[in-house]
C-alpha positions as CSV (number, residue, x, y, z in Angstrom):
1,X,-81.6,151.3,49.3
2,X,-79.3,149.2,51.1
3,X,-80.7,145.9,49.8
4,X,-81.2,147.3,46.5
5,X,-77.0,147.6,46.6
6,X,-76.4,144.3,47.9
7,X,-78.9,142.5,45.2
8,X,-77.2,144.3,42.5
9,X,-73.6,143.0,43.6
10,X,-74.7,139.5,43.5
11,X,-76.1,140.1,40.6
12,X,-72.8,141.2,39.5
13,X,-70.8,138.4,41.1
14,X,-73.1,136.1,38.7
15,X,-72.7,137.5,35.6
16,X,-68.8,137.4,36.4
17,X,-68.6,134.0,37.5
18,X,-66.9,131.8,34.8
19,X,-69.8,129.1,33.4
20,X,-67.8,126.2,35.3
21,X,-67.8,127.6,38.8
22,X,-68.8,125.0,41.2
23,X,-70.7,125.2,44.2
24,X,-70.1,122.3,47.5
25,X,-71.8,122.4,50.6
26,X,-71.6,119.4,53.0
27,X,-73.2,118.9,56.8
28,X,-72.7,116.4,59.1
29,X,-73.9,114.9,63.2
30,X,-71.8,112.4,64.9
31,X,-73.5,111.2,68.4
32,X,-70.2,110.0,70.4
33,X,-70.3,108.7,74.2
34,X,-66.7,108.7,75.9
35,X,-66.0,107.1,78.8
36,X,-62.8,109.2,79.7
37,X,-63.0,112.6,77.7
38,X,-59.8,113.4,79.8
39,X,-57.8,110.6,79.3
40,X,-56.8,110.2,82.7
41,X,-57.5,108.1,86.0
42,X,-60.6,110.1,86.7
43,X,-62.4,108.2,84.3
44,X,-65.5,110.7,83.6
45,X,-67.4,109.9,81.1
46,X,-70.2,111.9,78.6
47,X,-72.1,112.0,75.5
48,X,-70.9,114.7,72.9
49,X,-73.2,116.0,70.4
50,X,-71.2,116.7,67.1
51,X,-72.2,119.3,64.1
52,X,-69.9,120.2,61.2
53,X,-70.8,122.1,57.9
54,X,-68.9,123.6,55.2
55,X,-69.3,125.1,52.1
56,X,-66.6,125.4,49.0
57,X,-67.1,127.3,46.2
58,X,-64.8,126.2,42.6
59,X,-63.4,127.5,39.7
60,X,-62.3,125.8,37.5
61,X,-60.6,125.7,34.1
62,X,-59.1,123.4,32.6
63,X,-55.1,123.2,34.0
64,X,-56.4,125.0,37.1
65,X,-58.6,124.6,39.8
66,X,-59.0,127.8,42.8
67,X,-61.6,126.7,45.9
68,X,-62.6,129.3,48.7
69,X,-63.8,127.2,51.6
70,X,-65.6,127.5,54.8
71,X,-65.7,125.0,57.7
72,X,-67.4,125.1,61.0
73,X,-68.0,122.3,63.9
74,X,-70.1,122.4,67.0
75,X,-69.5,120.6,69.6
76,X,-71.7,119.9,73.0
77,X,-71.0,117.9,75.6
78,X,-74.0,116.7,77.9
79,X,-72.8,116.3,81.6
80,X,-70.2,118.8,81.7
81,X,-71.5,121.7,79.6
82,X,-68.4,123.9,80.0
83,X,-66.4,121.9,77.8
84,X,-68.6,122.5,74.9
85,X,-66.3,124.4,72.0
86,X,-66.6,125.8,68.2
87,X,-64.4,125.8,65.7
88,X,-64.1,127.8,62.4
89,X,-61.8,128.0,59.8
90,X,-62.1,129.8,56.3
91,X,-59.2,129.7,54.0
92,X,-58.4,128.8,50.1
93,X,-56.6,126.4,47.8
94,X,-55.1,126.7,44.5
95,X,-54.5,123.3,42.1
96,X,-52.4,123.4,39.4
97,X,-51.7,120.8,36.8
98,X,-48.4,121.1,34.9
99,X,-49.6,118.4,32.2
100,X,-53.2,117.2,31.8
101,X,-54.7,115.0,34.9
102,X,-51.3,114.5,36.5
103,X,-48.2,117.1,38.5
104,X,-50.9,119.1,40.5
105,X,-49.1,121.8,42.4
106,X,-51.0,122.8,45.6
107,X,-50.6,126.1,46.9
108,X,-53.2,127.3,50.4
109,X,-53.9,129.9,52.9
110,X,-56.3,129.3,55.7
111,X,-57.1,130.9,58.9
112,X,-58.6,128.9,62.0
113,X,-59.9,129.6,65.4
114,X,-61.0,127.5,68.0
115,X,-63.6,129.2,70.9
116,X,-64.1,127.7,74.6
117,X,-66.5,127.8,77.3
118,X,-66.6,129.1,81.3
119,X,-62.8,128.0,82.6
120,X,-62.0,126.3,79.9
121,X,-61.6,129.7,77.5
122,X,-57.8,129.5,78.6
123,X,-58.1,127.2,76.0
124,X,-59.0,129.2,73.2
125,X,-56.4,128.9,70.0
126,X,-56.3,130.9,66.5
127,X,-53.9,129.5,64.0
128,X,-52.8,131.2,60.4
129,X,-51.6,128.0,58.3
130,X,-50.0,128.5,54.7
131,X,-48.7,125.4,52.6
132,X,-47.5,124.4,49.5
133,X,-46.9,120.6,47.6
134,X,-46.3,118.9,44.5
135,X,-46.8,115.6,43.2
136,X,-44.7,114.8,40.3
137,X,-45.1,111.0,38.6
138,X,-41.8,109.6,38.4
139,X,-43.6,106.7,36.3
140,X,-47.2,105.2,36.3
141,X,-46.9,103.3,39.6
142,X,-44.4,106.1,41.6
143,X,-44.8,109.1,42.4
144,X,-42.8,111.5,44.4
145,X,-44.8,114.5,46.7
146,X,-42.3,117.0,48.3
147,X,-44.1,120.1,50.4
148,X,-43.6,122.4,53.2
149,X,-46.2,123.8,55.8
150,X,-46.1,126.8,58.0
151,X,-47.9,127.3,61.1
152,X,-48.4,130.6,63.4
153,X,-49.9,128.7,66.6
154,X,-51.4,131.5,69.0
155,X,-52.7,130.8,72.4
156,X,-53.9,134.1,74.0
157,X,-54.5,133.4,77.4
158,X,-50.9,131.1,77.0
159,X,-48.7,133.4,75.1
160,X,-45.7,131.5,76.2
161,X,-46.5,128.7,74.4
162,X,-47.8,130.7,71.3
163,X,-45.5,129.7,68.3
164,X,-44.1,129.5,64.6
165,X,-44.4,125.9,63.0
166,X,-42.0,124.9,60.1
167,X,-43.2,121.7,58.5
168,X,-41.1,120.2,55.9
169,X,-41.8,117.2,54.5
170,X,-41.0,114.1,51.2
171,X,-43.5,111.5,50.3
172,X,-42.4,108.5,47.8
173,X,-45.2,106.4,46.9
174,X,-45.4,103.1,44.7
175,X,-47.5,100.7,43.8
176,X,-46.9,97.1,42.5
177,X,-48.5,94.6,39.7
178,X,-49.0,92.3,42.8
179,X,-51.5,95.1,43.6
180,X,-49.5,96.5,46.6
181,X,-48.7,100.0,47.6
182,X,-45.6,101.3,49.8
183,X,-45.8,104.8,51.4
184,X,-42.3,106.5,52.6
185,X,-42.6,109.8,54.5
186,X,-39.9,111.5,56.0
187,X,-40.1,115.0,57.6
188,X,-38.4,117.4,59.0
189,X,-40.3,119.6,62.3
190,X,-39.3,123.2,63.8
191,X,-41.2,125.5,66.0
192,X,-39.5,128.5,67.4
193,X,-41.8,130.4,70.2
194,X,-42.6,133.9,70.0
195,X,-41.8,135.2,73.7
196,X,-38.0,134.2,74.3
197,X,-36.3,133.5,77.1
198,X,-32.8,133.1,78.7
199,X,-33.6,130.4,81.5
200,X,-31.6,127.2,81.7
201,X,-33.4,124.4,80.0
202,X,-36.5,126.6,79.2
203,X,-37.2,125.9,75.4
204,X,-37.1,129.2,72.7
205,X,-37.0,126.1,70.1
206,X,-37.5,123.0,69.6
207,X,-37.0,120.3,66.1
208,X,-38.3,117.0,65.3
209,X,-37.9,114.2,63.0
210,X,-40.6,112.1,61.6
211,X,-40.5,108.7,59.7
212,X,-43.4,106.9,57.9
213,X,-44.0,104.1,56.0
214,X,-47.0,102.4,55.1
215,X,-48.1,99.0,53.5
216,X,-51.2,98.4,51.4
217,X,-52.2,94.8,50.5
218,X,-55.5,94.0,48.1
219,X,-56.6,90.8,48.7
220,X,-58.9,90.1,46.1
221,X,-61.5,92.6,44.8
222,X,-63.3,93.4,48.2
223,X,-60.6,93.0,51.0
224,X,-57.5,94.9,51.7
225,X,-54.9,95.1,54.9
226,X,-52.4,98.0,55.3
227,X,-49.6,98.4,58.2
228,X,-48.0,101.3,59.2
229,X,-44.6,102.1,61.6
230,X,-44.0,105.5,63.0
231,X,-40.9,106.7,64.3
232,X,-40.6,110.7,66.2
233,X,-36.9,111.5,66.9
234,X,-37.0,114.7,69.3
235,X,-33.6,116.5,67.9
236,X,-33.8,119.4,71.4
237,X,-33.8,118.4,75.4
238,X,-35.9,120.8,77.9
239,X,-39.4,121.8,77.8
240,X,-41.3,125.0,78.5
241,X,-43.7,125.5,81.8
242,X,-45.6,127.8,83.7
243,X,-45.7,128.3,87.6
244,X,-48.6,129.1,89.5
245,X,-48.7,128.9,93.3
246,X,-46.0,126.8,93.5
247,X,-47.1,124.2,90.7
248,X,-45.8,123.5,87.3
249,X,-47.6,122.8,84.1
250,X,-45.9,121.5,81.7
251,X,-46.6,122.3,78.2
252,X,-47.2,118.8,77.1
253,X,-49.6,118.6,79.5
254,X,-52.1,121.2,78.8
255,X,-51.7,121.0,75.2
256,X,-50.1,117.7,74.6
257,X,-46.9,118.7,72.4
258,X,-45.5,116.3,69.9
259,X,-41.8,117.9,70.5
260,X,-41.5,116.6,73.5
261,X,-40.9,112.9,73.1
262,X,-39.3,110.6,71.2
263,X,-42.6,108.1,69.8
264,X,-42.9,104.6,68.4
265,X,-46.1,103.6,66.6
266,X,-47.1,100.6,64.9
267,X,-50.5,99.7,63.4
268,X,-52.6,96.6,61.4
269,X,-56.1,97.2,59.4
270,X,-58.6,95.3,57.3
271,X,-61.3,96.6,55.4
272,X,-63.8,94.3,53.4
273,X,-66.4,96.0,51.2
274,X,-69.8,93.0,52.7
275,X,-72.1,94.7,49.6
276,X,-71.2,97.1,47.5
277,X,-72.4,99.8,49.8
278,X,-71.3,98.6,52.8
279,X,-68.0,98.5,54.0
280,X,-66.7,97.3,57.1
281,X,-63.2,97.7,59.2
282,X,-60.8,96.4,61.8
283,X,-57.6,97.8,63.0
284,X,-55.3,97.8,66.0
285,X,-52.3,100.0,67.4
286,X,-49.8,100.3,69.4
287,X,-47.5,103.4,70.5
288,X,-44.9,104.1,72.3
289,X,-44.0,107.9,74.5
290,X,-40.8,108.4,76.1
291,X,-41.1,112.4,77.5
292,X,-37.6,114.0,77.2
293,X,-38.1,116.5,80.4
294,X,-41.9,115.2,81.9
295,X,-41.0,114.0,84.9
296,X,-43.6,111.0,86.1
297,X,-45.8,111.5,89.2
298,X,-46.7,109.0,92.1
299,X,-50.4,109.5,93.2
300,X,-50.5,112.2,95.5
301,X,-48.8,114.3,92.6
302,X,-45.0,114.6,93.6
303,X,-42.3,114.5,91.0
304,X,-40.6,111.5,90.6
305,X,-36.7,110.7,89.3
306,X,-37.9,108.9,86.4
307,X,-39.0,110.5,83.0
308,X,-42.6,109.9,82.3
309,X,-43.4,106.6,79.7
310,X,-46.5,105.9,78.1
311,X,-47.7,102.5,76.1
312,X,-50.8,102.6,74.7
313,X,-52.5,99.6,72.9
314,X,-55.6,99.9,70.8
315,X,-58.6,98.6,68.6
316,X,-61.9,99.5,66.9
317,X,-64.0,98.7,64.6
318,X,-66.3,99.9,61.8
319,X,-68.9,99.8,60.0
320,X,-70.1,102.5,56.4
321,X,-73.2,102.7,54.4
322,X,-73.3,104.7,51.2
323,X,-77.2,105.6,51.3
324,X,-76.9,107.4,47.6
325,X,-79.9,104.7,46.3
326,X,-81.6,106.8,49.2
327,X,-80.5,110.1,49.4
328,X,-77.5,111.7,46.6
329,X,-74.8,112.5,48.7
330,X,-75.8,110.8,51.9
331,X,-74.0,108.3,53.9
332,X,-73.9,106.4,57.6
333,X,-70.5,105.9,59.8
334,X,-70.4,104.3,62.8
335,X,-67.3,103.1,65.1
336,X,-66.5,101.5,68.6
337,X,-63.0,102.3,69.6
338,X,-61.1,100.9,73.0
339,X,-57.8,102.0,74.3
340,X,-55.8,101.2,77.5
341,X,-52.8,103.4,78.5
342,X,-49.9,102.0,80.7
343,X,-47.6,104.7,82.1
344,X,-45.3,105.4,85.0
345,X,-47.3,108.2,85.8
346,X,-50.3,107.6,88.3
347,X,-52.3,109.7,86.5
348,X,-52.3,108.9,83.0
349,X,-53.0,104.8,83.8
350,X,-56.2,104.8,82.2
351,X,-58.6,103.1,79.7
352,X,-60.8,104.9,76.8
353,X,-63.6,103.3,75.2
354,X,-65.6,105.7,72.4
355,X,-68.5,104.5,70.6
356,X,-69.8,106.9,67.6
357,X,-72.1,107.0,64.7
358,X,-72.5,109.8,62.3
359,X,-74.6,110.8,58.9
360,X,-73.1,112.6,56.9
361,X,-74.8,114.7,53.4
362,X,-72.7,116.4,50.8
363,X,-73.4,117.8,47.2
């Protein structure tokens, strides 16, 4: 009886679906070996086996588009199976079009979970994230793209750090008959937590500012170079921290929070298309972390009287294949990626080197 109930409601759902519903379902493996999955001195290395899928389902009309998605990853790590996680996340997006093929107004909803292993299910997070934008063409080349995010951020075995996120953000973009394209981004960051306390210097808030600008440059009809700069402005001093037997953790620490320094970065890339279906990359970075209440340790772990500063450099390079002459929908990544991290902190001198490849299958 029961399946005769469930075969009728699809049944159902078919005959109600509008004739231009669309169906997506995509899957993908990544193979990655990192030398340093902590990023720290300890330097331990493993080889992390990578599975995503999701599935999106359209309707679609002509001015409007509504998509109910699904995504899912798996991830296991070889050596030190503990640290093996999964993350969901289900959510939808509405796309509206004031005028036909241009002004889309995107509204979404999604919720997301993240689930440890062993120890590390302290770790566990859940996240309820709600956004809106809209892109309006000032002309053909600009375009303007204000929005605003929200974030509840909830930690459960952390509840002290479990938060509210207000994201608020403005996007100009241009592009130039010398086939060049500027990016300006400037955005606006609060988070207010959920447990308050009255402690001196101990964080119920905290606000941001963000600055971006990018750089696009064709260089004939199969090479382009981009630059970026990024500046973070923390706007609130102190941090939050917990104490157990007699040591601190600092919240930046365990979950590595963007409020609590003020951040340079600057980056370089190249892309050149070898065939038509293969595309290869270059790019370097360098960033800049000045922590605002992170004290800097020596090596046996005490404090020191200096904040803690970090300078990281890095490069990679790439390499895709489009395989659709092979397979519709099926394509080939792979990446080598090497970073070295200076800092006043003993701990966090290190160097990162990740080498990946993935193939990927959508329809």
């Amino acid at each position: 009886m029961k399946s005769n109930l469930i075969t009728l409601f699809l049944l159902g759902f078919m005959l109600l679906t509008p004739v231009n519903a669309q169906f997506n379902l995509y899957s993908d493996y990544q193979g990655i070996y990192d030398d340093n999955i902590f990023n720290n001195n300890q330097k331990v290395s493993d080889f992390i086996n990578n599975f995503s899928f999701g599935a999106a389902y359209n309707f679609e009309s002509e001015l409007n588009n509504v998509q109910l998605y699904y995504e899912g990853s798996m991830n296991s790590f070889r050596e030190i199976s503990s640290k093996s996680f999964n993350t969901h996340r289900i959510g939808f997006v509405e796309t509206y079009l004031f005028s036909e093929d241009t002004n889309p107004l995107n509204v979404g909803l999604n919720y997301s979970r993240r689930n440890n292993r062993d120890e590390f299910e302290v770790f566990n997070f859940e996240q309820i994230s709600a956004y809106a934008n809209y892109r309006h063409s000032v002309s053909e080349t600009d375009f303007i793209l204000p929005g605003y995010i929200f974030n509840w951020n909830s930690y459960p075995n952390f509840t002290l750090f479990s938060h509210n996120e207000h994201k608020f953000f403005l996007t100009w973009s241009s592009s130039f008959q010398t086939k060049t394209s500027l990016s300006l981004n400037a955005e606006l960051n609060y988070k207010q937590y959920l447990e308050q306390y009255d402690f001196e210097g101990y964080l119920n808030s905290a606000s941001q500012l963000k600055f971006h600008i990018n750089l696009g440059q064709s260089l004939g009809e199969n090479t382009g170079i981009n630059g970026f700069a990024l500046i973070r402005k923390n706007l609130t001093d102190g941090s939050r921290y917990l104490v157990s037997d007699s040591l601190i953790y600092y919240e930046e620490e365990i979950f590595n929070d963007i409020y609590a320094y003020d951040g340079f970065e600057a980056g370089f890339g190249i892309r050149h298309y070898l065939t038509e279906n293969i595309e290869l990359s270059l790019e370097s970075k360098y960033s800049l972390r000045q922590y605002s209440s992170l004290p800097a340790a020596d090596i046996y772990g005490n404090e020191l009287s200096s904040l803690r500063l970090d300078k990281l450099l890095g490069v990679g390079a790439g390499i895709s294949i489009d395989m659709n002459s092979i397979i519709n929908g099926l394509s080939f990544y792979a990446a080598w990626n090497y970073f070295k991290n200076t800092s006043n902190d003993y701990y966090y001198k290190y160097t990162n080197q990740i080498i990946s490849a993935s193939l990927n299958y959508g329809f």
